[in-house]
C-alpha positions in Angstrom: 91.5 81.9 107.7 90.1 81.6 103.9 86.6 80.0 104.0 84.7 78.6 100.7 81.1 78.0 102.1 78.9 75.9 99.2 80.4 78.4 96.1 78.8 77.9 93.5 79.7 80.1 90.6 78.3 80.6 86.6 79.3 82.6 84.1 75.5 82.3 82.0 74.6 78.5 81.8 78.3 77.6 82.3 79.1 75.9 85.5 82.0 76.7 86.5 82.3 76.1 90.8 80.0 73.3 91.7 79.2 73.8 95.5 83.0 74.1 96.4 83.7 74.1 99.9 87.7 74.7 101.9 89.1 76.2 104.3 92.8 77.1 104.2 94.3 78.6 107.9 96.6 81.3 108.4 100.3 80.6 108.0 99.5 77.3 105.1 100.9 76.9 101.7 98.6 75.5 100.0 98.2 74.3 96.4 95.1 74.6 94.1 95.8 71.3 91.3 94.0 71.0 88.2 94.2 71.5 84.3 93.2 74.6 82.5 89.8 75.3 82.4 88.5 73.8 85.9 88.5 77.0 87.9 91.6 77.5 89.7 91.6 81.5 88.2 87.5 81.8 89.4 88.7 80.6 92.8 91.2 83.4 92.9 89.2 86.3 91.6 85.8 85.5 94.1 89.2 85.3 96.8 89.8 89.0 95.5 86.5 90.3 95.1 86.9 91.0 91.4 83.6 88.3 91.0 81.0 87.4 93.6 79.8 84.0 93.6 75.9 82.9 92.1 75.7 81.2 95.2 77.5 80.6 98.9 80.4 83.0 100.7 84.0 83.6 100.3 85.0 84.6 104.2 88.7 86.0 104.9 89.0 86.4 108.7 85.6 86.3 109.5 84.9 89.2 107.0 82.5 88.0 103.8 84.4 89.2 100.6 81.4 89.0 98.4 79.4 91.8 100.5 82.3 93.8 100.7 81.1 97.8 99.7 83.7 99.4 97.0 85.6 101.5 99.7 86.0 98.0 102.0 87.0 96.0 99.1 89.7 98.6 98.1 91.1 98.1 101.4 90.7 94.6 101.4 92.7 94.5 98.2 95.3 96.3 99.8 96.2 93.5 102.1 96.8 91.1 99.7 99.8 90.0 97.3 98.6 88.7 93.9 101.3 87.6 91.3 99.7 86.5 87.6 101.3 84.5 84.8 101.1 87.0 82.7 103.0 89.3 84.9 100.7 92.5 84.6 104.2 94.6 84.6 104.4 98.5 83.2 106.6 98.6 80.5 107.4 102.0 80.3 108.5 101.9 84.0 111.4 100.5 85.5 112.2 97.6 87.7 112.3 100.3 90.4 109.1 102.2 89.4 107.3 99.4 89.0 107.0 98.1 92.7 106.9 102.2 93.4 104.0 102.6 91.2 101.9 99.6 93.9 102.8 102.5 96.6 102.0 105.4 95.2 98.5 104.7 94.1 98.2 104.0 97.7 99.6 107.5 98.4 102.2 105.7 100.4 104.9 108.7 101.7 108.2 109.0 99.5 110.6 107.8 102.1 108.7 105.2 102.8 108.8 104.3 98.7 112.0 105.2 98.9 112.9 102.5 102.1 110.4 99.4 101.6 111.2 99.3 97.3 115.1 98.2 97.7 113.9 95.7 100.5 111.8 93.4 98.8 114.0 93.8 95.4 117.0 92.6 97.6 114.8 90.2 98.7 113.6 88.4 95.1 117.4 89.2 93.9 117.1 91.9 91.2 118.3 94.6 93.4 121.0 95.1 90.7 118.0 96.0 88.5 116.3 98.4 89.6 117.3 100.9 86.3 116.6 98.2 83.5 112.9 98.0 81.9 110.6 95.0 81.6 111.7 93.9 78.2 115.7 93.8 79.3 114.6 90.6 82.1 114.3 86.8 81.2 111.1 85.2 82.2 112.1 84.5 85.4 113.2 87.7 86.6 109.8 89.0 85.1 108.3 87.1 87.2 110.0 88.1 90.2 109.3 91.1 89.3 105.6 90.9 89.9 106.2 89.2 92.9 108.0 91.9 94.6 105.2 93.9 93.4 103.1 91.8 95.3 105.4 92.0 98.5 105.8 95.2 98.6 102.7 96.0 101.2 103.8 93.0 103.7 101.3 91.5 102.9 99.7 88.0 104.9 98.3 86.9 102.2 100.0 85.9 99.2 98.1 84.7 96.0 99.6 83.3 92.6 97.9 82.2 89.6 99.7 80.0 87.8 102.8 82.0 88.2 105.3 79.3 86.4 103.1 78.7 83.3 105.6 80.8 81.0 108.8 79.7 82.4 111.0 77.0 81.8 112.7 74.3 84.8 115.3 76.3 86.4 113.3 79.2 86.5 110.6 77.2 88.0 112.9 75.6 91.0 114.1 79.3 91.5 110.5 81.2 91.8 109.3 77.9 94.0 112.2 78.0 96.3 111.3 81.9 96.0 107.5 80.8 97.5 109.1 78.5 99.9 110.9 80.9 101.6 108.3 83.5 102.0 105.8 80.9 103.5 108.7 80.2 106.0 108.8 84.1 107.3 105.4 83.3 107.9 102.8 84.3 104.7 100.1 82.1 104.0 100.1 81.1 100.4 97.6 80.1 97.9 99.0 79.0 94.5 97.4 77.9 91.4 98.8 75.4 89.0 97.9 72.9 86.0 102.1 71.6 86.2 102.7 68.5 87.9 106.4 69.4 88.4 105.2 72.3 90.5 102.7 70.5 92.6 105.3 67.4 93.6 108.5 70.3 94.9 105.9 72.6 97.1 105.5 70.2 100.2 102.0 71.7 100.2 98.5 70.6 101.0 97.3 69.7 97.8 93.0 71.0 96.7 92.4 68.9 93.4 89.9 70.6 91.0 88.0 68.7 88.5 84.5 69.8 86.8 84.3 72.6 88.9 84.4 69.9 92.4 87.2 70.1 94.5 88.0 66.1 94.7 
């Protein structure tokens, strides 16, 4: 269970969350509508801890993310599966390393790397990449990229921030048939979007956000 209670949030004198209040259940897909600028990416980083609200609570299973120490947070963290439009990939490492690299820093055994990085490349189809670099993918299988990244610690909690803003139709289709299916096996997913294409194929409950309200 994800619980807004009255956030509020400013950056300065800029308003950004206007006493915003949802709560989104375990197992949804649900879909955060609304142009650029309204404060779908606030609502995602006060989800992850990375900002704490000027006023109100961000609850995740009855634990308050916004009182979170640094040790509890990092654990937090841990748990969830974040996947950015701008990819975040390391373009020095490969396909392979790159979904290793989420383990390791978590000091996750070899084998284990060695087991679980295959799985969830099989799973987002670029098992047959796992030796190319960053810059050899399209757009698309960048972006599934950094969402087996995200996958790769099982996580219940799936996040993506506008994650078809660089990619063109078929790509979208493919990564949103991509979300589809992993809702089905049973993650709950939040996703972000300003596309109108994007919000009428995810049979989704819909948030709208405009002037910082949720309509």
């Amino acid at each position: 269970m994800i619980s807004f209670n009255n956030i509020t949030k400013k950056f300065g004198h800029h308003l950004v969350l206007d006493e915003v209040n949802f709560e989104i259940n375990s197992g949804e897909l649900v879909v955060v509508n609304g142009a650029s600028g309204t404060g779908k990416s606030t609502i995602v980083a006060l989800l992850m801890g990375a900002e704490k609200p000027t006023t109100g609570t961000v609850e995740v299973d009855d634990l308050v993310v916004n009182e979170m120490d640094t040790g509890t947070l990092q654990l937090y963290r841990r748990k969830l599966g974040v996947v950015y439009q701008d990819y975040k990939l390391l373009p020095k490492k490969t396909v392979f390393e790159n979904v290793a690299f989420a383990m390791e820093v978590c000091e996750e055994p070899r084998d284990e790397i060695s087991r679980r990085v295959p799985e969830v490349l099989d799973k987002v189809g670029l098992l047959n990449f796992q030796d190319s670099f960053p810059n050899h993918l399209s757009g698309g299988e960048r972006q599934r990229l950094a969402i087996a990244r995200a996958l790769v610690h099982d996580p219940r909690l799936l996040i993506a921030d506008e994650p078809t803003g660089n990619l063109d139709e078929a790509n979208v289709r493919g990564i949103i048939d991509l979300f589809k299916r992993l809702h089905s096996e049973g993650a709950t997913v939040l996703l972000t979007t300003h596309d109108p294409m994007v919000h009428n194929m995810l049979p989704a409950r819909t948030l709208e956000i405009s002037g910082g309200k949720i309509l």
